[in-house]
N, C-alpha and C positions, 0 to 999 in steps of 0.2 A: 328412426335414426335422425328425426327432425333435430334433436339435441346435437345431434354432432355438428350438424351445417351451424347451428347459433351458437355454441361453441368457438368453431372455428371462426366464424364470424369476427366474432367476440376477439378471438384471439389476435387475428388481423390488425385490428383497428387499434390495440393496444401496441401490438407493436409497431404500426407505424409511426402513433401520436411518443411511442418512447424513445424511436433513433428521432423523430423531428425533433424532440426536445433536448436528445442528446446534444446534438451537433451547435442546435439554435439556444438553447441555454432559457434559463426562467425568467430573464430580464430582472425587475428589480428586484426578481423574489430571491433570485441565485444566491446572495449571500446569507439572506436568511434562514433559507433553507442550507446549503453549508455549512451556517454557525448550532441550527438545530442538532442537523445530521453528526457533524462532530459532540456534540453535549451527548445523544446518543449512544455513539462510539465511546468516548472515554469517561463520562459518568455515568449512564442509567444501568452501569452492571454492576457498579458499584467497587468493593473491593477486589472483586475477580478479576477485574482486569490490571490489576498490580502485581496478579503473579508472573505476568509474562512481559518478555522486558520489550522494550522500542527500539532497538537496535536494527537497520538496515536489514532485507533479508530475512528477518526470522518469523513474519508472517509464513510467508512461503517455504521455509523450510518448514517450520510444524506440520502446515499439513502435508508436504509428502513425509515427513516421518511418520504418521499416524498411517500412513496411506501405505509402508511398506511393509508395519504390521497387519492390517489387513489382507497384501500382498501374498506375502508366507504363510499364512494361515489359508486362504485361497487355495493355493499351490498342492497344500501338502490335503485338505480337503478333495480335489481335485482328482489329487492320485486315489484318494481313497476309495473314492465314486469310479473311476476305472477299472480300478482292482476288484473292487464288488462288484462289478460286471463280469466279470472272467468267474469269480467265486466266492459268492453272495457268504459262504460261512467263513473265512479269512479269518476273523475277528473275533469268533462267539467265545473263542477263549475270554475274551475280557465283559463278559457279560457280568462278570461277580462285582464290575466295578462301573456299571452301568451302560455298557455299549451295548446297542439292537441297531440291528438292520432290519429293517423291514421292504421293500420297495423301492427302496433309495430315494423315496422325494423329497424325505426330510433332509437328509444330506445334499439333492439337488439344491434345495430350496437359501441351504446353509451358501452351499458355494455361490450362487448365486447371488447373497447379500454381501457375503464379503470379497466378491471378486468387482462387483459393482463398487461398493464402497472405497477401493482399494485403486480402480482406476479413478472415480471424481475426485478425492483427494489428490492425489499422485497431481493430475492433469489439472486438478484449480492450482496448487503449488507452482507449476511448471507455465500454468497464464497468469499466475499474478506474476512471475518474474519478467516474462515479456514484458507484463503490462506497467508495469516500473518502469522496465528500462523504458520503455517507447515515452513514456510520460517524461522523461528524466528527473523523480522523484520516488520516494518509496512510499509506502500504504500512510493514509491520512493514520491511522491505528495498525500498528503493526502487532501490537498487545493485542488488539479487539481481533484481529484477525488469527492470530495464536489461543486466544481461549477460543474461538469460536469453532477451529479446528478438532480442540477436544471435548469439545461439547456434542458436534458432530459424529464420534466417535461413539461418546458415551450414550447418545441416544438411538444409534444401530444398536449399540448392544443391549440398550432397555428392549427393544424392539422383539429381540431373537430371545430375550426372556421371556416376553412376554408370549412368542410364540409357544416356547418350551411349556408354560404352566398352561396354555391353552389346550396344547397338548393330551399333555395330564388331568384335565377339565379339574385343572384349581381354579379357574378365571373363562369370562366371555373373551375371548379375543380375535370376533370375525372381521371380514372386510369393515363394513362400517366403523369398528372403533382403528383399524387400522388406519383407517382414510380419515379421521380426525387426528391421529396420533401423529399422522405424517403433516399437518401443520405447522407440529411442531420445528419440525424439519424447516419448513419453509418460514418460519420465522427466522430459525439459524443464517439459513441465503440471504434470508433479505437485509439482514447484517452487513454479510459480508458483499452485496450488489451496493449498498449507501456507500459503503466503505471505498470499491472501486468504483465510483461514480464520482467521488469526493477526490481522489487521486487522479480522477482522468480532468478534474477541473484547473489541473495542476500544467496541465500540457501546455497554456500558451494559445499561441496561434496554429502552434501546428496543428495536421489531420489528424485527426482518431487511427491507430494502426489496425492492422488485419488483428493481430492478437488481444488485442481490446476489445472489437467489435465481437470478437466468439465470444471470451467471456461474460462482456456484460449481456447480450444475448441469452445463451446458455443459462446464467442465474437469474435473468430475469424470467424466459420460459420455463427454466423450473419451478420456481415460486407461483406462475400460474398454473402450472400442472399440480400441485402440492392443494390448491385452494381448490381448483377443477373437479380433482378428483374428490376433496370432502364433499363439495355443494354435492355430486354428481351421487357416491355413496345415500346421503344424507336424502334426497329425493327421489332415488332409486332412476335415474337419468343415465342410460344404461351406455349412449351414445357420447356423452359428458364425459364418463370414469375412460369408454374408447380411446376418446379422441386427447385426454390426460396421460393414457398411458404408451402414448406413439410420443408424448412431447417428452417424457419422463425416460424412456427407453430408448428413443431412437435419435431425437435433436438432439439433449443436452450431452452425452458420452460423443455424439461424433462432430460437435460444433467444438467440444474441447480439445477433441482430437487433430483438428485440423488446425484449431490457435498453434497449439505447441508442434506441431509438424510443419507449417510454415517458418515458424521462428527457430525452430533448431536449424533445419535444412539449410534458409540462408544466411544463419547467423554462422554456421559452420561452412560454408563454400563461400562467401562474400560474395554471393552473387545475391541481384535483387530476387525478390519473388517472379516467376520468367513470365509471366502474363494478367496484369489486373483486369483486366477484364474476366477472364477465370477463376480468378481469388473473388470475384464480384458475382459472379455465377453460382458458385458455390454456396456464397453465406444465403444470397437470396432463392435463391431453387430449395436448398436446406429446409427451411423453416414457411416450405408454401405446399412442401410436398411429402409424399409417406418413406420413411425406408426402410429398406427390405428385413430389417432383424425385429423379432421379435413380436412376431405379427399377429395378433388375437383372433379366432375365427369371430364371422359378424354375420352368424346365420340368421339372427334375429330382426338383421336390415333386411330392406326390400332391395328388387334388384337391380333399383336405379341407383340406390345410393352404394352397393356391393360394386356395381359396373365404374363407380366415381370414386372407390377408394381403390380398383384395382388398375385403373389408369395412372391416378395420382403414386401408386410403388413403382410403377414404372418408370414415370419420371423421375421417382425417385432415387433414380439410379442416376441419373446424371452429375448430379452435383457432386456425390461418391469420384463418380469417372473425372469429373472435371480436377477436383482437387485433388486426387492421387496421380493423373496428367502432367498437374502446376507442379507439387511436388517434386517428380522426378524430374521433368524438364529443369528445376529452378538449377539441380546438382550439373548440370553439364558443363564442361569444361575444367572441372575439378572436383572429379569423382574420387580421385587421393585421397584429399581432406575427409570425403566422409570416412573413407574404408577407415581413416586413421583416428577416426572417431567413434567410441561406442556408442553413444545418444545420436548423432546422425545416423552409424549403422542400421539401430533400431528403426530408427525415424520412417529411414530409406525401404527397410524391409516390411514392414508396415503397411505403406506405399503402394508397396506393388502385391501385396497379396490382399490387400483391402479388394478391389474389384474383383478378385476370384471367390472371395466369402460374399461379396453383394448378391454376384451371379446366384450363390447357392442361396442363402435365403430367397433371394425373389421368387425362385423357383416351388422350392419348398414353401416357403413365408405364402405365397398363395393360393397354394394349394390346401392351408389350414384355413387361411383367412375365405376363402369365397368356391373351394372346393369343396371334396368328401373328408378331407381329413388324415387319407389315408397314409399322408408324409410327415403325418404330426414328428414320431420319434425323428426322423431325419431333420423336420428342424428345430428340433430342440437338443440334435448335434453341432448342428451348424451355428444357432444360437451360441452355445456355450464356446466353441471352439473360433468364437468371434470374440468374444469376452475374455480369451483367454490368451489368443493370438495376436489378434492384432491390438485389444487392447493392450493386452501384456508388454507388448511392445512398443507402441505408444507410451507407456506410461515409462516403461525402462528409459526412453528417453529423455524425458523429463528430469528421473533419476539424474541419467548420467552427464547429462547439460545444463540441466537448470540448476540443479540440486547443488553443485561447486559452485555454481557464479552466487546463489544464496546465500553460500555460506563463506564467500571467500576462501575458500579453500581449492587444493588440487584435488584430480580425482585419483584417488587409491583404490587398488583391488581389482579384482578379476571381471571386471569390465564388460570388457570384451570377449571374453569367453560368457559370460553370463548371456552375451544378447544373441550368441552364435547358436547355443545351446535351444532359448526358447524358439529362435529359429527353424533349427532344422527338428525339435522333436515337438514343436508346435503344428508345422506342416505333418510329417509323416506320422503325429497320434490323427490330425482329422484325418487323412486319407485313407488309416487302416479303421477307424470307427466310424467313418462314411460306409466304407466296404462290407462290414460287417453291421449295417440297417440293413443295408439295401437289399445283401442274401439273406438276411432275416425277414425284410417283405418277399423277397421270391419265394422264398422257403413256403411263407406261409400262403400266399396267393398261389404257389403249388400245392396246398394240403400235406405237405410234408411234416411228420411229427417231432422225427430226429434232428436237434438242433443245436447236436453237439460240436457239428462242423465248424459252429461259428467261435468256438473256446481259442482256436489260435490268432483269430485276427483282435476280439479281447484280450488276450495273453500279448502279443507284439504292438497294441495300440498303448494297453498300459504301461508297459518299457519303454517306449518311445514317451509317453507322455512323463513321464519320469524326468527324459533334458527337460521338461516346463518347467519341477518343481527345483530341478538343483539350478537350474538359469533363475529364479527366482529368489532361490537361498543366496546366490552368489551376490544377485543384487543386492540385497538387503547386507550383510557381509559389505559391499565396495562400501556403501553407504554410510556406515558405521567407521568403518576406516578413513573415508573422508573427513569425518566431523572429529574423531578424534587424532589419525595422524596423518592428513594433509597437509600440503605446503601454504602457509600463507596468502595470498596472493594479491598483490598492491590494487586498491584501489582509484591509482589514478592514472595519470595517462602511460598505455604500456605500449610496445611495440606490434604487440598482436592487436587488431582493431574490425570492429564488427563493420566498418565502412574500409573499402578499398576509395574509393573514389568521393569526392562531397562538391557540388556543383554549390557557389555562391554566387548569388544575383547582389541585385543593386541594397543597400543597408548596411546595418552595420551588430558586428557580433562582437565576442571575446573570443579567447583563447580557449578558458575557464566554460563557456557555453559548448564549444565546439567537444571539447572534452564529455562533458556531462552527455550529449547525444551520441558518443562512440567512436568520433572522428580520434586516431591514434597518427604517435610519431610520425607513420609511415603513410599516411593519407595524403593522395595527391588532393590537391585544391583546385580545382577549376573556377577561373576568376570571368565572370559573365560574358559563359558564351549557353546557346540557345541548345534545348536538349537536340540529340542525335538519334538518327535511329539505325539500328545497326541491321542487318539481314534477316534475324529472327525475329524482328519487330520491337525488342526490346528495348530501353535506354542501352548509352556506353555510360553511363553513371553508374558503378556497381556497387551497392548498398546494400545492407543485411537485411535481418527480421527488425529491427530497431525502427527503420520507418516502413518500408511495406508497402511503397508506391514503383511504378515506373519510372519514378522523377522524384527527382529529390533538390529542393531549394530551402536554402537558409533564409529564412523570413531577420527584419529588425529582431533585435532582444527587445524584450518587455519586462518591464522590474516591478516588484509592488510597491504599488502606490505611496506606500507610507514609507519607506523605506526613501522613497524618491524624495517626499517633502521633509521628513529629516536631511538629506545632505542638502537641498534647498536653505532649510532653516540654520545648520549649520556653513553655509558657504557666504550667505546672506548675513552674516555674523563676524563675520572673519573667525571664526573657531575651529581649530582644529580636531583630528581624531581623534588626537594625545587628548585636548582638552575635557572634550564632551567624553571621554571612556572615565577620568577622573574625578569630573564632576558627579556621573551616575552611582559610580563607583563607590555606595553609600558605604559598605563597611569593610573598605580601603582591602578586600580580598584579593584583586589583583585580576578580578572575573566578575561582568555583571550577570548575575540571574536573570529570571524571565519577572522576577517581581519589580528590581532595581530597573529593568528595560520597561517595564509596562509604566512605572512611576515617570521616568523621564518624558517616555514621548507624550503622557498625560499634561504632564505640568511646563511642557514646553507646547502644550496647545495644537500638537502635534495628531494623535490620533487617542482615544480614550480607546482599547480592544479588547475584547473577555480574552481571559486566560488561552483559550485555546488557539484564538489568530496568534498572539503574542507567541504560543510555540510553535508555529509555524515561520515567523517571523525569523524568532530566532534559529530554527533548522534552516532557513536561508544560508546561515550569513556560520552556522558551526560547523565548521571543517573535522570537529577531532569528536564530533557528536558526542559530547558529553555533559549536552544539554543546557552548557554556558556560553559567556561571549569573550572572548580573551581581547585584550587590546591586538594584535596582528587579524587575527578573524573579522574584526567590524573593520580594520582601517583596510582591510583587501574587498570586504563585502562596498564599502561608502564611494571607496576612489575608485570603483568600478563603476557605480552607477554615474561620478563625476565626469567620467572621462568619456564614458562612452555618449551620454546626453549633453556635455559639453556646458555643466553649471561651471558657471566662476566661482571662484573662491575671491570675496573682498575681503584682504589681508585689513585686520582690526586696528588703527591709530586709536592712542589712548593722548588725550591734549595733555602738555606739557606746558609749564610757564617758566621766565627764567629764575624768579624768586623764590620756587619754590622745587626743582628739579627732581625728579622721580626716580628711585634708587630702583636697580633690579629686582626682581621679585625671584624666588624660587619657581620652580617648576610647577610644583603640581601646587601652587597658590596662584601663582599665574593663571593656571589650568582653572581652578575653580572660580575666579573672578572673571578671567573673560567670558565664558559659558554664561554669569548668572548676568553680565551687567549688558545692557543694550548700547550696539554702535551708536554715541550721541558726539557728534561733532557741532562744539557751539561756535566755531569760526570759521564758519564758513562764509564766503563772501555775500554780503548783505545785495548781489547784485540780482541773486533770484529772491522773486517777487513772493511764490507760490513755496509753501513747505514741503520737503519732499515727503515718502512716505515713512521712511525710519522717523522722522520727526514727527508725522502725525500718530503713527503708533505709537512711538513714549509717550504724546500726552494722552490719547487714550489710557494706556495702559497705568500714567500717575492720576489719572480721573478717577480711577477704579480704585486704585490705592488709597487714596484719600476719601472716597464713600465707605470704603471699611473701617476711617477712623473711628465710627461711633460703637463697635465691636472691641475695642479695646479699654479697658477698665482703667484710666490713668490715676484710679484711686489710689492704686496699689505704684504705679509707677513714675507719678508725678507728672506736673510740666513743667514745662519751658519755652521757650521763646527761642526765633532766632537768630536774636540776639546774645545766646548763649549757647551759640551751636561748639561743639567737639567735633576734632577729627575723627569720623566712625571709621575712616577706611583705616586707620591702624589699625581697629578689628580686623583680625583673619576672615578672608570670607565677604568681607563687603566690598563691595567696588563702588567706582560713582555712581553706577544708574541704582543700586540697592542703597547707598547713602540717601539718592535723590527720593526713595520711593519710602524710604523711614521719614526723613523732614516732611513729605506729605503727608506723612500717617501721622507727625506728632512728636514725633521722637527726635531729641536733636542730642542726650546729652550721654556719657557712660553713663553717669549717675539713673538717670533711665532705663538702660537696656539692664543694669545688673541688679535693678529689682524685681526679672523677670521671672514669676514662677514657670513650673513647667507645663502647669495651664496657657500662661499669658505668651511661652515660648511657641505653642501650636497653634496661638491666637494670630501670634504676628507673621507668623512664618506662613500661615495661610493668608494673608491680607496682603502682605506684600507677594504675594505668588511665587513663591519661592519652592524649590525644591523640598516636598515631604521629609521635615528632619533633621534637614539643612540647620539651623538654627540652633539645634540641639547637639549635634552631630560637631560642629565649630567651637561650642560652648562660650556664647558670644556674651552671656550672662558673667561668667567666670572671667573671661578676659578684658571685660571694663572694668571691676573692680580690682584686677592687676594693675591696669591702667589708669583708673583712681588713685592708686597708694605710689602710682610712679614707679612700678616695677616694668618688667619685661618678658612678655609672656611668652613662654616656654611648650610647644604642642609635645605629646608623649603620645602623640596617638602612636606613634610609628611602631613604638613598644607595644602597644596593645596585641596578644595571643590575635591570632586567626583561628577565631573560634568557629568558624563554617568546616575549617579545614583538617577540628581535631577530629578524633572518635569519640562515640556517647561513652566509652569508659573514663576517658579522659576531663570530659565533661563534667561525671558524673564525681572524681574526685578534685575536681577545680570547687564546685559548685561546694560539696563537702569542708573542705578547707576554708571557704568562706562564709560556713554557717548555713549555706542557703537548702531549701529543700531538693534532695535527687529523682524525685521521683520524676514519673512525665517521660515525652519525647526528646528527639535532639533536640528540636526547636522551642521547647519549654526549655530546658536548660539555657538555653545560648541566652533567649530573652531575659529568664533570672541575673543570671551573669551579666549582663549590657546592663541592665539595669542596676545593678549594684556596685 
């Protein structure tokens, strides 16, 4: 069992060096590593990840839907396996159509994967919603983590095929190809750990929550349990595949269990979690010690290392006691709320029967692991009746708490009867199928032959275990009701709030921020004063699962960075929100894209960001997520970060002479001229000696302009002198500083600009730095030679369709009507059309 100490070893060290690098971050690497991890997530699946939408929430709902069909399948397995204990022929009628019983292990075997299955889905669902909220953000891929869901699925069920034809020896499908098979698995995980680990970089400054720290634990020790056990298979490392299968059975079901038990409990009493230093006992006693389900015998150790795994069960009952302790103590003082609650109910019942199934595996659990054996059936009662109970109920919580906040919706359906039910026929089926071991071991350690006695406690264990499966059917049932006729439920600030109390020290927040972490209408504020401690040792600060501490302090807001030097770059400009949404605003839809936003803050020197920062960006700042920027959305997202960091806005003077006096301008021409032209104030008093820095960046900036002259072809467009300069700014579109930066390029005349091909147009418009299009987009070519003939140019952009905004049907008979080819995408179409 030398394997199992370097194993363990092994495991340790890993997970140390993975919470120190959680917490402490990769330094310079963190972004690269983010921009990888997102590339990832939404391309290296390719088109799969397009069939599941981005929408808030539907990560985590997917997988407890996948998880509730496993549930009921479970369930109704379950009962089967009870009833063919009472009477193994029940069933032989349907042999014509392939049912056998034989021994019932295949059906053990059956319930066993998808009762397992059925709680980690349910309970990753139920901690990725904590782990959102505590973030105040949702999944970096809420897509990646929805197909990942059913991928998950699909590959239990390759699995249970595969058992089937191994079966039937159509195929090899022993251990060894299972312990490679299950990598596959653990590539799934490791999906979805990059996925929450890219989310949790989203928190800020705040701590990492108790429901974060389970999961990304939990997915991280699976995926080495997952690798463990192939190397371990693979080398016949008999101590390796052991010590893989305590991480794989025993940490990662009850590290879940305890994310979403802390966060239901005091997200539904608004009391904090009632002791972190127990919530801290728990996670780390968890994952340093053995617990009691599930326990392998390890006759093949010696007896030192037998005597150090049967210490280490022992311990490992503490963490179980401590966290079902934190637990109940968290509900006191408003024990109402839960009864009024079926996902606390659950939660709560859960709780307290957890330490009476510990006591019994321990007992049993070592008696298989470092005894004779002889309690094997006893804990492979207690096993399953762990799996079925308390997980059962753990996981119903999740259902019925997390599962509405997911989906926004209310909870519908029999609820609470559902969690009453696995309740009481979850306890009184183990109590009467304990009963009936234990006088089947007397029986037999009597030599007694007749053991027909035991047919009534089978007969009333099966009935009883019956509430399991309609508490089961019922949840799945609320479930379905929820997603289809639930009540709405507003996503923003409600009267019900997962913070009674929110303590703020010295800094400075929003409204908007406070909101986002939970704080609701009815939330007292406490304005800095120092925490309290009340009798039970606890804070008077009473906080939900949302943060997870004893203490709860509102740190500064933090904004991104780029976000920050846009309304810098804009305040610094005198430009408004109006302005700069119009100027981006390339094909006047009334919404900038993530391409129209990636273009600005490019060509405004501002930040160049792959595709994926850029949608992050913009889920900043999009309130109605639908993946655009509407002008109310940036100018709530800009004047926030204004107000709260305290940029000035330098309101823009444009000079005036009295000779020649400057008529009002429209709106959104104003809009696009201030945006492109630089604040240049040439009268300013000759009394400063030094140029400031607005003046030393325009003439950098006309340095640059005029090194790109020798890029422009004035074969085609002639010269001139500036002694034949034209007013350009009666072009639409130019202002002084773009005047100033064509005379440095060359250009002084219309007769010039309206020899511009559409080459010479993405010549210019790139040399004077000019917004991508700009040039084309004004048709500056076209409106000099109005102004040549002494006309007066007339824009019809206004008339121009919103071609973003038709349908490809409609597209498809515009494009028609004009000759042009229909085939292709939306965006083939729209481009024909613009083009033509």
């Amino acid at each position: 069992m030398s394997e199992a100490f370097t194993t363990s070893a092994i495991l340790l060290t890993t997970i140390l060096l993975f919470t120190y690098y959680i917490q402490k971050g990769f330094g310079g690497m963190s972004v690269p590593l983010r921009q990888f991890g997102m590339f990832l997530l939404t391309k290296a699946a390719g088109p799969a990840a397009d069939l599941f939408q981005e929408r808030e929430g539907s990560g985590a709902k997917t997988w407890m839907q996948t998880g509730v069909f496993w549930l009921i399948l479970a369930g109704v397995g379950g009962f089967l396996a009870a009833w063919h204990n009472y009477d193994p022929t029940a069933l032989d009628s349907l042999s014509n159509v392939g049912w056998g019983y034989d021994d019932g292990s295949a059906l053990a075997y059956f319930n066993e994967v998808a009762m397992s299955t059925a709680i980690f889905a349910i309970l990753v669902g139920g901690a990725l919603v904590a782990h959102t909220r505590t973030t105040g953000a949702k999944l970096a891929s809420e897509a990646n983590a929805s197909m990942i869901a059913m991928a998950w699925t699909a590959q239990v069920l390759v699995g249970l095929v595969l058992s089937v034809l191994n079966h039937w020896d159509w195929i090899v499908y022993g251990t060894s190809e299972a312990a490679l098979y299950g990598l596959v698995s653990g590539l799934l995980v490791l999906s979805l750990l990059v996925n929450s680990l890219i989310t949790l970089g989203s928190r800020g400054n705040s701590p990492i929550s108790v429901p974060s720290w389970f999961l990304v634990l939990a997915l991280f020790v699976l995926i080495f349990s997952r690798f463990a056990n192939a190397l371990g298979e693979s080398l016949d490392w008999t101590g390796t595949v052991w010590v893989a299968g305590v991480m794989a059975s025993g940490w990662v079901p009850l590290a879940l269990m305890f994310g979403v038990g802390y966060h239901v409990l005091s997200h539904v009493t608004g009391q904090p979690i009632w002791s972190g230093s127990m919530t801290k006992a728990s996670m780390l006693l968890l994952f340093v010690t053995i617990p009691p389900f599930f326990l392998a015998e390890s006759t093949h150790a010696d007896n030192f290392t037998q005597s150090i795994g049967a210490i280490l069960v022992t311990v490992g009952l503490m963490p179980i006691m401590a966290a079902s302790a934190n637990m109940l103590a968290t509900i006191r003082g408003n024990a109402s709320a839960v009864v009024d609650s079926p996902g606390a109910t659950a939660a709560a019942g859960a709780a307290i029967l957890l330490p009476i199934y510990a006591l019994l595996g321990y007992f049993t659990g070592l008696n298989v692991m470092v005894g004779d054996g002889s309690l094997a059936g006893v804990a492979d009662t207690v096993n399953s009746s762990f799996l079925y109970v308390i997980g059962g109920l753990f996981a119903l919580s999740a259902l019925f708490h997390s599962y509405p906040l997911a989906s926004g919706k209310s909870l519908t359906g029999s609820a609470g009867a559902a969690t009453w039910m696995v309740i009481a026929g979850g306890l009184l089926s183990t109590i009467l199928f304990l009963m009936s071991d234990w006088t089947e071991k007397s029986l037999i350690d009597a030599e007694v032959e007749d053991l027909s006695t035991l047919s009534g406690f089978a007969l009333t264990g099966a009935f009883a275990f019956y509430g399991v499966v309609i508490g089961f059917i019922l949840a799945g049932n609320s479930v379905v009701k929820t997603l289809l006729f639930g009540n709405v439920q507003a996503s923003g600030a409600s009267n019900t709030s997962d913070i009674s109390a929110y303590n703020l020290v010295e800094g400075t927040t929003t409204i908007r921020a406070l909101f986002g972490r939970g704080v609701g209408i009815d939330t007292a504020l406490i304005i800095g004063e120092s925490e309290e401690e009340g009798s039970s040792g606890s804070t008077v600060i009473e906080v939900s699962a949302d943060l997870h501490n004893d203490e709860v302090e509102e740190f500064p807001v933090s904004f991104d960075e780029d976000l920050v030097r846009l309304t810098e770059w804009l305040c610094g400009r005198g430009t408004t929100t109006a302005q700069f949404f119009s100027w981006a605003d390339v094909d006047n839809s009334g919404e900038i894209d993530m391409f129209e936003f990636a273009n600005a803050l490019r060509v405004a020197d501002i930040a160049d960001l792959p595709p994926w920062d850029i949608e992050e960006l913009v889920k900043v700042m999009d309130i109605n997520s639908d993946g655009r920027i509407n002008l109310p959305e940036l100018d709530i997202a800009l004047l926030n970060i204004r107000n709260t960091l305290g940029i000035e806005f330098v309101p823009y003077e444009e000079e005036t002479t009295e000779e020649e006096p400057v008529e009002e301008e429209a709106v959104e021409e104003e809009a696009a001229e201030e945006v492109e032209e630089e604040a240049t104030e040439e009268a300013e008093e000759e009394a400063t000696e030094a140029p400031s820095k607005a003046e030393i960046k325009k003439k950098e900036e006309l340095e640059r302009v005029r090194a790109n002259a020798s890029k422009i072809d004035f074969d085609v467009l002639g010269t001139a002198a500036a002694s034949d300069k034209d007013d350009l700014q009666a072009i639409k579109g130019v202002g002084p500083f773009i005047e100033e930066k064509l005379n440095a390029l060359g250009i002084y005349t219309y007769e010039q600009i309206s020899k511009m091909t559409s080459e010479l147009e993405d010549t210019v418009n790139e040399a004077i730095e000019f917004f991508p299009g700009r040039v084309k987009r004004d048709q500056w070519a076209a409106q000099s030679r109005t102004l040549l003939e002494g006309g007066v140019w007339v824009d019809e952009g206004s008339n121009k369709p919103n071609l973003k905004g038709m349908k490809k049907a409609e597209l498809v008979d515009m494009a028609d009507s004009m000759g042009l080819d229909t085939s292709g995408t939306k965006a083939d179409l729209i481009e024909r059309i613009t083009k033509a």
